[in-house]
C-alpha positions in Angstrom: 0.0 0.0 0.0 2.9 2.5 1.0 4.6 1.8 -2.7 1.2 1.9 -4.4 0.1 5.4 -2.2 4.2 6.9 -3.5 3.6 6.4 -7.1 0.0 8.0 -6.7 1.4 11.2 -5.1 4.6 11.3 -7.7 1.6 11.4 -10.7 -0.4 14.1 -8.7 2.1 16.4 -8.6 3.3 15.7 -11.8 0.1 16.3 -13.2 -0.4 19.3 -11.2 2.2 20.8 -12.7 1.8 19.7 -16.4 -1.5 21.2 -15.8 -0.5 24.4 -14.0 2.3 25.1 -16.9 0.3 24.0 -20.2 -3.1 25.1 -19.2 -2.2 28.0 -17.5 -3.4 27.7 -14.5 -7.2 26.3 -14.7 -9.5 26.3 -12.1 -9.9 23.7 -9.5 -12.5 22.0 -10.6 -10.5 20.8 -14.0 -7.2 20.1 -11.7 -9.6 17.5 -9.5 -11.4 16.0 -12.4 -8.2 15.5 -14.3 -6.4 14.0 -11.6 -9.3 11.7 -10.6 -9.1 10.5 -13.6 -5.9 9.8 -14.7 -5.8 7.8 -10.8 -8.9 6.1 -11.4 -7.9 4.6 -14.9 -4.8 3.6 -13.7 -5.2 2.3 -10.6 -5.1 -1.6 -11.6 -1.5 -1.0 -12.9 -0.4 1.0 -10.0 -1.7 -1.6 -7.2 0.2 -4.7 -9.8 3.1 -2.9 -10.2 3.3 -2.2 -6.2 2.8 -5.8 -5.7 6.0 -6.4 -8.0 8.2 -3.3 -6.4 7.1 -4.9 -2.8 8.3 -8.0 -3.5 11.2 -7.4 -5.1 12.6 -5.0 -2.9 11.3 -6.7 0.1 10.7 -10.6 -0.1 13.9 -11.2 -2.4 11.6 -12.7 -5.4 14.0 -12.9 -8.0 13.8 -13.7 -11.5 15.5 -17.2 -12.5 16.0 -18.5 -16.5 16.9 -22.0 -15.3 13.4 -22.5 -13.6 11.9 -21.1 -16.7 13.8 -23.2 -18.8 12.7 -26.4 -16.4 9.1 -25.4 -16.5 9.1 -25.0 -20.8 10.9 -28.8 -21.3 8.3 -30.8 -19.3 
């Protein structure tokens, strides 16, 4: 959740700004819309790619040709 709520903050304010610079400023209204949207839509990816960042960083999940290998001859 911490992972998933740190890449939602880093694309509000990076929308805030893209906003604030390329529509000069608009009222609040389009700044809240905008942003809900653009977290709503990607929300799926952001929780999945979490879950991958969280256990790689934490669990020491690593990825492993030989297994793949192992798995594709049988």
């Amino acid at each position: 959740m911490y992972i998933s709520y740190g890449i939602s903050v880093g694309i509000v304010l990076t929308v805030g700004v893209m906003l604030y610079y390329l529509a000069n400023d608009p009222p609040v209204w389009v700044y809240l819309s905008v942003v809900a949207g653009i977290i709503i839509t990607l929300t799926p990816l952001l929780f999945r790619y979490a879950r991958i960042l969280m256990l790689y960083f934490f669990a020491g999940v690593t990825y492993n040709s030989r297994f793949s290998k192992q798995l594709h001859d049988s």
